[in-house]
C-alpha positions in Angstrom: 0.0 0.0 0.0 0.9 3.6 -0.8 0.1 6.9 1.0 0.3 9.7 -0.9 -1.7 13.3 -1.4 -3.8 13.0 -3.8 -3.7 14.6 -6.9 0.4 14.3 -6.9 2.4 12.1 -9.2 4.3 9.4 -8.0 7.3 8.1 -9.7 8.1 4.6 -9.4 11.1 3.2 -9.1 12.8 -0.2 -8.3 16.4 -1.3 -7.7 17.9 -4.8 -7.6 21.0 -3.4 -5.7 20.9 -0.4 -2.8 24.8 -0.1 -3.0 24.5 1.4 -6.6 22.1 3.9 -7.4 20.7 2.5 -11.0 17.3 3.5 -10.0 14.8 2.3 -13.1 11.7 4.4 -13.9 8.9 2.2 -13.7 6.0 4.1 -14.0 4.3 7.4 -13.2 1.3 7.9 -10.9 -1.6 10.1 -10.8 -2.4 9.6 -7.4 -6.4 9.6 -7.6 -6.8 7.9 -4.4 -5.1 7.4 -1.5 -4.0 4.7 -0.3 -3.4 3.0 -3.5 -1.8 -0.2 -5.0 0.9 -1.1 -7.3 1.6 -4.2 -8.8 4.8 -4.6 -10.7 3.9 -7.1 -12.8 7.6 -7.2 -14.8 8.7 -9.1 -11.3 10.9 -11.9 -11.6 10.4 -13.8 -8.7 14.2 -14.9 -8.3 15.1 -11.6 -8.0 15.3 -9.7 -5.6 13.7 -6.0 -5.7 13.9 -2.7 -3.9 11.2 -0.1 -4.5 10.7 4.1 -3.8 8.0 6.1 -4.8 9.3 9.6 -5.6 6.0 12.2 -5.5 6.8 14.7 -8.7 5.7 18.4 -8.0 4.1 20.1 -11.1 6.5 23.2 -12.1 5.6 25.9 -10.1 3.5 24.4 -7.1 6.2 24.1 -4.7 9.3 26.3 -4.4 12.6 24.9 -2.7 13.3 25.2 1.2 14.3 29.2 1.7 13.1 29.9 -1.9 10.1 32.1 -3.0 7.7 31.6 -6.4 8.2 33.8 -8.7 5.8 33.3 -11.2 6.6 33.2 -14.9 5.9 36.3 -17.0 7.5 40.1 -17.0 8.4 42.8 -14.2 10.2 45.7 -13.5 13.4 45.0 -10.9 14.1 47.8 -8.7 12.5 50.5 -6.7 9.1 51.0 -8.7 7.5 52.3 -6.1 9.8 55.3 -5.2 10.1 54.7 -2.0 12.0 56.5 0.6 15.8 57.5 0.4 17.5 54.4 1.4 21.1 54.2 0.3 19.6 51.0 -1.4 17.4 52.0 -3.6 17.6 51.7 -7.4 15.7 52.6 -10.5 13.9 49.9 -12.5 16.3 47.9 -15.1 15.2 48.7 -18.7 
């Protein structure tokens, strides 16, 4: 069973070795409900398998720790508003 939010993708992955990180892409994941199943039904039973879901964020949904969205388009960079007479202030960048 997976737990995940739903509406997120989930990548999944599987290994055959957790000292090497050759991570193969199995499949991605709409999550519609939660909890949810996955079979993997390329399995060989001999082998033996390691798993991770990763959860994918859509571009723009989440922004890094200590990082802000800046959403995509055009803006003026500097002092637009005018004000006050900080020694920092600057005029907008044409």
């Amino acid at each position: 069973m997976v737990v995940s939010d739903v509406g997120v993708t989930n990548q999944i992955q599987r290994a055959t070795d957790l000292t090497q990180t050759n991570w193969v892409v199995l499949t991605n994941v709409l999550v519609a409900q939660s909890p949810y199943q996955f079979v993997d039904a390329a399995y060989i039973s001999s082998t033996q398998c390691f798993y991770r879901i990763v959860a994918i964020t859509a571009a723009g949904n989440a922004a890094p720790p200590g990082m802000a969205l800046i959403p995509a388009g055009s803006f003026d960079m500097g002092d637009t508003f005018n004000e006050g007479e900080s020694k920092y202030r600057s005029t907008p960048f044409m």
